[in-house]
N, C-alpha and C positions, 0 to 999 in steps of 0.2 A: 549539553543542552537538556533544559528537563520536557517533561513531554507538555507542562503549562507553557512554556514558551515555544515549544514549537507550533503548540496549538496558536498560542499569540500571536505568532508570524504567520496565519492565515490573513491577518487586518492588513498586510505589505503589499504592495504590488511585486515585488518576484523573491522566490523563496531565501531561505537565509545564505550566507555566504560560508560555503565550507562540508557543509551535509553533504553526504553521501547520494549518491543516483535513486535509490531506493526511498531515502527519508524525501528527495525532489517528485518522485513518482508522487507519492502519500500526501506531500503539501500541494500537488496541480489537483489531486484528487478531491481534498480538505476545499479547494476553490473549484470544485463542482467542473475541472478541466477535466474529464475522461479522459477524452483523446489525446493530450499530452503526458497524463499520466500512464496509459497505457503505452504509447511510442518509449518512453523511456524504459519500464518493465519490463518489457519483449527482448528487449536486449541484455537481459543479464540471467545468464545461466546459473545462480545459485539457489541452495535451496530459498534462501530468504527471497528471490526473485523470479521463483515459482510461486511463494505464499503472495506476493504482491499482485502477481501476474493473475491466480486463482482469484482470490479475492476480487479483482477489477471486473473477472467475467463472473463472479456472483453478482456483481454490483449491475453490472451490465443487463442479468438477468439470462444468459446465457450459462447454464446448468451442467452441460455436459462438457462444455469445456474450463468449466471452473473446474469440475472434478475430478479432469484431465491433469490440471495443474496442482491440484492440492494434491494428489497422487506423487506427481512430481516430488514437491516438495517436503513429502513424507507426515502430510497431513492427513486428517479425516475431516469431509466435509462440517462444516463447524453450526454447530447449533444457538448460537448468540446473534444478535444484532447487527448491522451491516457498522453501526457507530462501533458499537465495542470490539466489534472485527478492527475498523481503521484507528482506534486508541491501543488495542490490543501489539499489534503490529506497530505503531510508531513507538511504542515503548519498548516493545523487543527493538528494534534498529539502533535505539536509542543506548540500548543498552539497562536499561531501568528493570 
């Protein structure tokens, strides 16, 4: 999937068939669901689901625990856009 279509698959009512827990985190997120996005994220101990999990508490506005997690996931707090954080990350899951 490219990262156009997955961006595309925000216009659906539930995420595409097949994606990964991560890429379903990023599309409930893409539909302004936090809270489903985040219950999925919490649950996946990799690094890529520490950057998801960090990101949602930047998002969130909660500071000290995004950079709880981006530590985790062997990130440094990131200096770009909360968009180009959530393009950035669905293109890495993606594989792109």
């Amino acid at each position: 999937m490219t990262i156009d279509a997955f961006t595309s698959s925000l216009s659906q009512p539930f995420p595409p068939v097949g994606i990964s827990k991560l890429l379903q985190a990023l599309w409930y997120d893409g539909k302004n669901d936090w809270e489903q996005a985040h219950n999925i994220a919490q649950d996946i101990s990799s690094d890529e689901g520490s950057w998801v999990h960090a990101y949602l508490h930047r998002k969130e506005g909660d500071a000290g625990n995004a950079a709880y997690w981006y530590r985790r996931a062997g990130k440094s707090l990131p200096r770009i856009g909360l968009e180009d954080e959530w393009k950035l990350l669905a293109e890495a899951l993606l594989g792109q």
